[in-house]
N, C-alpha and C positions, 0 to 999 in steps of 0.2 A: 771341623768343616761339615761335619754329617748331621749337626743341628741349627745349622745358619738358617734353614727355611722353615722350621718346622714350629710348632707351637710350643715348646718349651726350650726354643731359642733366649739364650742370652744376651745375644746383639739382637734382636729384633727390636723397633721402634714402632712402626706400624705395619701393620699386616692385614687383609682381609681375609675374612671369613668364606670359606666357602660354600655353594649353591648346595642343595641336595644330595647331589651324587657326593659328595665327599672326596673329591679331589680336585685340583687347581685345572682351572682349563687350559695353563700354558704346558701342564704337564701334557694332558690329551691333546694336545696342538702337536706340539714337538718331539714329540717320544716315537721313534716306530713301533710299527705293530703288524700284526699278520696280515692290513688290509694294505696298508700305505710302509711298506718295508723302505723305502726311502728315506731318511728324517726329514721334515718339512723346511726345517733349516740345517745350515750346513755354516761349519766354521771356516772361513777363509783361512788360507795359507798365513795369511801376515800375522791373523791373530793366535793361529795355533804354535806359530814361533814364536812369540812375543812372548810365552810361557816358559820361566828360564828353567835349567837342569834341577829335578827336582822341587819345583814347585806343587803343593798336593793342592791348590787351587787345579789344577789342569787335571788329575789324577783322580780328584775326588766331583768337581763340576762341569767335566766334559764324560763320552764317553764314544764308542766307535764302532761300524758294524758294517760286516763286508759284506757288498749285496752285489753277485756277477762279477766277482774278484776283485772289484771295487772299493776301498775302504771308507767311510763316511765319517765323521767325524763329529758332533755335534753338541748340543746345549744339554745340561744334565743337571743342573742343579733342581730342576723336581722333577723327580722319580715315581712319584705314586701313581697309581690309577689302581688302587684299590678303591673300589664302588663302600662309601660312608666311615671309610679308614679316618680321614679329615688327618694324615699323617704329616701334613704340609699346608703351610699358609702364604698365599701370594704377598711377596715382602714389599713393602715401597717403602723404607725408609730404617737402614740399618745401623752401627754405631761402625762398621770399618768406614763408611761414607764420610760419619762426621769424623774423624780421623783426619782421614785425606782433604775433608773441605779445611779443616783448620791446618794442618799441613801449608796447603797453597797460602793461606793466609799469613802463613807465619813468615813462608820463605819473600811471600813480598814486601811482608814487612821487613825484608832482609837477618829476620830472629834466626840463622841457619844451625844454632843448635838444636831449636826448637822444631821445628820442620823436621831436622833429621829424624829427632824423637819419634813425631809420629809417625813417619813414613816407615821407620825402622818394626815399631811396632806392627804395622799390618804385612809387612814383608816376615819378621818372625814368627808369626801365626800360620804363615805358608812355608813355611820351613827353610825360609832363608835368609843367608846373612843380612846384619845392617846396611843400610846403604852407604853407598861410597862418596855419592851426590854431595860435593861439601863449596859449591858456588851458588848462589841466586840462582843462576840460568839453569844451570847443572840440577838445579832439588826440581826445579819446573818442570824439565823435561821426565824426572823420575816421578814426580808426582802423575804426567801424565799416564806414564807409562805404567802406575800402580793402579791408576782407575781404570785404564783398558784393560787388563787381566781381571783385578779386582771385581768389577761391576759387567766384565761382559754379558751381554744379550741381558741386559738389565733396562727399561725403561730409554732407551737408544744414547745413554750417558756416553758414549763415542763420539756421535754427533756434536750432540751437544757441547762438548769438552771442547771439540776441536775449532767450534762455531766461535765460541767465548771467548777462547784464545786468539783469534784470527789465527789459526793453523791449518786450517780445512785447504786454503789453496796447496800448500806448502807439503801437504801429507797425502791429500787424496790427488792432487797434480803429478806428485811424485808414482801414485800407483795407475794411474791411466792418462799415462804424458801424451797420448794420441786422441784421446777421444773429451777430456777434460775441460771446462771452462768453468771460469769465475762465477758467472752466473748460476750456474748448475748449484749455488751455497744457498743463492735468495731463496727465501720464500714467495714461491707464485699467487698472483692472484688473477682468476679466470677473469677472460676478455670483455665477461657481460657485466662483470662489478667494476672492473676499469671504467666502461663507457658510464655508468652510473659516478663517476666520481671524476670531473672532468679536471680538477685541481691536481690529480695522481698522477705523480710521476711518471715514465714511462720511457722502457729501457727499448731504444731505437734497432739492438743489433738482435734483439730476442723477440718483442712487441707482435710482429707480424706472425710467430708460429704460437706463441707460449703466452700471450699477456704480458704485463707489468710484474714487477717484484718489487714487495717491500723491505726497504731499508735502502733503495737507489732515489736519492734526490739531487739536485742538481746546484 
């Protein structure tokens, strides 16, 4: 787990090089430090449960810091800011991904040995048993639940995930049942491109504060 980011990574696929200074600027984003002792971001509760007993994804790519008795919790997979160290490379594209993509594929092609395979594989890498997942529904739901730990705070593959699935009402409805709407999934598009596109659709319960969203046609 302590060479998934780094330049002599063996899952790395594609990686960027870093600027000058020799370290990733998401480390200098999200890392506290003496100025911004806060972390910039902060793990939600849902995701730092989602991390089962013994998982060393959580152990080795999170990390925690109590600031006014307060505990923080936050993104950890790059560490550096040593100034021309280059100890880390910003990952976009690693081999647990393609795993998990071919996973889903498998299990929709109902191949549920095969699914299991991979999905098992990326769970043994973090130190834990094979998956139990042995239905269609059942590998999807674990598949899901390997790329949220998996890829957290990774390129917003949450989103994403959930968008693709149609699960986003289903998951994030469930985590703010009072404040939640369907809409809140679209993608907006400002009021002044709307009026430029008089053929665009336009969502009548949202229109008058927020614009139109694409993907609503009638």
């Amino acid at each position: 787990m302590t060479q998934v980011f780094t330049p002599i990574s063996k899952e790395a696929i594609w990686q960027f090089y870093n600027d000058a200074t020799g370290f990733t600027t998401i480390a200098n984003t999200v890392l506290p430090n003496p100025v911004s002792k806060i972390p910039t971001y902060i793990l939600t509760p849902q995701l730092t449960n989602a991390f089962e007993a013994g998982d060393t994804r959580k152990t080795s790519w999170t990390s925690t810091i109590v600031y006014n008795t307060v505990t923080y919790r936050y993104p950890y997979k790059y560490k550096s800011l040593t100034s021309g160290a280059n100890a880390e490379y910003y990952t976009v594209l690693r081999l647990a991904e393609q795993y998990l993509i071919r996973a889903e594929a498998r299990a929709q092609q109902n191949n549920i040995g095969g699914a299991q395979s991979d999905v098992s594989i990326i769970r043994n890498r973090a130190g834990l048993a094979n998956t139990t997942a042995n239905t269609q529904a059942a590998l999807l739901l674990a598949i899901e639940q390997e790329r949220w730990v998996e890829l957290n705070c990774e390129w917003g593959h949450r989103w994403f995930d959930l968008k693709r699935t149609n699960r986003v009402n289903t998951v994030i409805g469930a985590l703010k049942p009072a404040t939640w709407k369907s809409t809140a999934a679209l993608y907006p598009i400002p009021s002044a491109e709307i009026g430029k596109m008089q053929t665009c659709c336009k969502t009548p319960a949202i229109n008058k504060t927020r614009g139109g969203f694409i993907g609503n046609k009638n």
